[in-house]
Structure formats: structure tokens, C-alpha cells
C-alpha angles and dihedrals in degrees: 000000000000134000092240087063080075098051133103137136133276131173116225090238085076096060108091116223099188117033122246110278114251101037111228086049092087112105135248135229105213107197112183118121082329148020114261127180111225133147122231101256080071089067102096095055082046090063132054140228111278093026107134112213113201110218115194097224103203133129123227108230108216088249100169107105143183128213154139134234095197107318097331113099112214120180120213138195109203105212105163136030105218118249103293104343106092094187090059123085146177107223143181109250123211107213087009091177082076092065128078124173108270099033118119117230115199113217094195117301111317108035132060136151134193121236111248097170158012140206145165130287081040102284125141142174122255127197108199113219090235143052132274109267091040088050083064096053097047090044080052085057109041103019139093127200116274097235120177130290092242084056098035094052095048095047145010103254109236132189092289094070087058093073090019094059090050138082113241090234098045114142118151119066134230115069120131094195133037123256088232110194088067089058087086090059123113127190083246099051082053097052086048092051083055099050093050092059111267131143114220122202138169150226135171124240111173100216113216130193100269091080084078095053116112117227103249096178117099086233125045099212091072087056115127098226102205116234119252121192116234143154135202113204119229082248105054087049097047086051087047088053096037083051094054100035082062101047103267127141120234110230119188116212099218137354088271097061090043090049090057094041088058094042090058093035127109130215097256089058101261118137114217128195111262140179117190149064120316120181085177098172105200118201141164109292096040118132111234113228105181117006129089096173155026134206112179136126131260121295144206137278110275103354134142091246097059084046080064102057100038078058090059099040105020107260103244079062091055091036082064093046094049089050092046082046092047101046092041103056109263120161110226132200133047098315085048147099128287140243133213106211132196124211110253091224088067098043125077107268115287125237131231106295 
């Protein structure tokens, strides 16, 4: 296995910068034994009654921050509280050779931290004067959402992006980055998932910004899968096995709930409640325990996101949907349109991409 299997082109007209409006118009890429073109309002005819769908409920805090430490400006992207001390971060400096442990950075006039550490690849650690919940409100005030680097670089990200960049049913607080399958979901797709049949459940997976990192090693398995806190509540495990047991599929909106699912998830298929960190790296060749199937949007070359679901549906297979999605005009990345995916062990044998 090598990192290049993962590879293809894609021009930068065909990463979208601003999501389909409304939400659930963006279209779908359903790859099963075929490639079908649907949009994302079809999905509920596209489920079943007693399907269970799997919805990863946390908030992005706009994490993205401005400051000075005296006259010099320095701009951080806060991406992990540390282990139980939720006002203090590790962050992304930018300049971080402006920065020394025990320093104090401003971020406008009613927030400021003091530098406690430094590290490579220009990350530091940052404790907030202030506690946690108070750390939330005054991000609210003075910062912006941290959108990706293929948005952020193309735009200045502006107040849309604050309920843009955000599910419609996001609750719990602490994600860097946006679960972004579930940025295609209205309030009425949901009520017409309901009325199909569907159960819906959470979890919450606080998604950090690792999940942006390429893989730069020739072989993916020697890749260092950065570690992402989540938790799945008793009930919404009870309501997963009672599912199954009754003949239900399992369908993860979103890598990041799938990633957590497997995570909890035994060898006989059982999903039990969990609270803690996972770095679950998911490659060709895994054995899948609990998910039947995906829903999630379109990822980038060679990252550890498009491995996974060349995992759940055999890469030659997703190397033929790319390219359809490519050449058809469908808009990739977080802002972008979404897939369906079947499982390959599920689907006739694929052929060579």
C-alpha cells in the first residue's frame, strides 16, 4: 500500500467556498454497484424504516483568533483543550517565533492568555485568563470560524460562515473543524427522515485540525493519526444494537461518527457506550464491525479521510466516483456536495480503477 494510490487531480474551480443554498440542494453521489446522481433532499426515499442514522451533535467553536503580545500581531488557531483543563489550549501560531513560554498574548480587550509551552511545527500551548464556559462567550465575541485552509486562503471568512460552518443540530461545543456531511441537513429533511421511519441518535466526536493534515509518508501505515475526543451515550448505543438486532442498517453521517462507532464498536458487531480519545486510523483491508453505511462529502488527495472511504467502498471503485464527480460538476470539500456509500463488502467485486 502506498500513499500515491490515494492520489488524483483536482482544479481548484471544483472546491466550493460557500455551501449550496438551501442546504439539503446540494447533490449526492450514490456509489453502490453503480454510480447514481441524486441530490440530498432524495435521501429519505433512499433509507428505510428501521434504519438507524447516526448524527455527530458538536458545535465548532470559532476558534480562529487575533492578538498581540506588545506591538507584535500573532494569529492562532486553537485545535485541543488540554486533558482536563478546558481553558487551556494547544493552538497553531502564526508567527510562532514571536511567542516564548511565559509571554501574555491579547486577543482584543477582554480576553488574554499566557504562553505555557512550545513545540515544533509552531504549535503552543495557551492558558485563557478565564474559565471554561467564559472562554466560549468571549470566543463568540472576538473569534471567527477556523475554515479550512483551502477556504480560508481563498476568502476572508466573514459572519455567514458562523451559522454556515455549523450543523443545524450542533450542541455540544468543542469542535475545531465541522462534521461536514451534516452540513446538508434542514430542519425539514430531518422531519421527513422521521416520517419515513428512521431513528435518529447522536454522539459527539470534537473534531480537531488534524483532520486536515495530508499523509507525507510513502506508506500510509506509518502515518501518526492524530487523537480526537468523543463519546457515545448508553442510549444511543442501546437504540444502534436494538437497530441491528431488528434488521436495521447503521448509517454514519459523516466519517467522524463512523470513526467513533468503530471505535466503540466489538468484534461481534455491538456497539457499547464510550467516553475518551480514539485515533482509529481506518485503511483498505479493515474489517468493518458496525456501519453499513456512509454519508459524507468529498476529501482530499491523499488524506487520511478519502483512505477511509476507499476502506468502506474498495478504492478503484471511489477512484471512479471522484472522477464522475469531477467531470460532472460536483463541488468537493467541506462547502461541497455529499456522497451515499455502500460497503464493498456488500457490492459485486470492482474492477481496476
Amino acid at each position: 500500500m502506498r500513499t500515491e494510490d490515494f492520489d488524483f487531480e483536482l482544479p481548484r474551480e471544483c472546491i466550493a467556498d460557500r455551501p449550496a443554498r438551501p442546504r439539503d440542494s446540494a447533490r449526492l453521489l450514490h456509489v453502490g454497484a453503480g454510480l447514481a446522481d441524486r441530490t440530498v433532499r432524495d435521501l429519505p426515499e433512499l433509507m428505510a424504516p428501521g434504519d438507524v442514522m447516526v448524527f455527530n451533535d458538536t458545535r465548532v467553536i470559532p476558534a480562529r483568533l487575533w492578538g498581540t503580545r506588545g506591538r507584535a500581531k500573532v494569529e492562532v488557531t486553537l485545535h485541543k483543550p488540554e486533558a482536563g483543563d478546558a481553558a487551556t489550549w494547544r493552538a497553531f501560531a502564526k508567527p510562532a517565533k514571536k511567542l516564548r513560554p511565559g509571554e501574555t498574548v491579547a486577543f482584543g480587550d477582554a480576553l488574554t492568555a499566557r504562553v505555557t509551552a512550545k513545540h515544533d511545527g509552531g504549535e503552543v500551548v495557551l492558558a485563557f485568563d478565564c474559565g471554561a464556559g467564559e472562554l466560549l462567550a468571549a470566543l463568540e465575541r472576538v473569534g471567527a470560524m477556523p475554515l479550512p485552509p483551502y477556504i480560508a486562503g481563498a476568502r476572508t471568512p466573514d459572519r455567514r460562515d458562523h451559522s454556515d460552518y455549523q450543523t443545524v443540530y450542533a450542541r455540544t461545543p468543542g469542535a475545531v473543524a465541522a462534521p461536514t456531511a451534516g452540513l446538508h441537513f434542514t430542519p425539514e429533511l430531518l422531519s421527513r427522515l422521521d416520517a419515513r421511519g428512521l431513528r435518529r441518535v447522536p454522539v459527539t466526536l470534537h473534531v480537531g485540525a488534524g483532520t486536515f493534515l495530508p499523509v507525507k509518508t510513502a506508506d500510509p501505515r506509518t502515518h501518526p493519526m492524530h487523537s480526537e475526543y468523543g463519546e457515545i451515550p448508553a442510549a444511543t448505543a442501546d437504540a444502534v444494537n436494538a437497530a441491528r438486532a431488528a434488521g436495521g442498517r447503521v448509517v454514519a453521517v459523516g466519517t467522524t461518527a463512523l470513526r467513533l462507532l468503530e471505535t466503540a464498536a466489538d468484534a461481534q458487531g455491538t456497539l457499547h457506550p464510550f467516553a475518551g480519545e480514539t485515533d482509529i486510523f481506518i485503511l483498505p483491508g479493515y474489517t468493518f464491525r458496525i456501519t453499513d453505511r456512509l454519508m459524507t462529502n468529498f476529501h482530499l488527495p491523499r488524506s487520511t479521510l478519502f483512505m477511509l472511504v476507499c476502506a468502506f467502498s474498495g478504492t478503484a471503485r471511489m477512484q471512479r466516483a471522484y472522477a464522475h464527480a469531477r467531470d460532472t460538476g460536483y463541488r468537493f470539500y467541506s462547502y461541497g456536495d455529499a456522497c451515499l456509500l455502500e460497503r464493498a463488502d456488500r457490492l459485486p467485486a470492482e474492477g481496476p480503477a
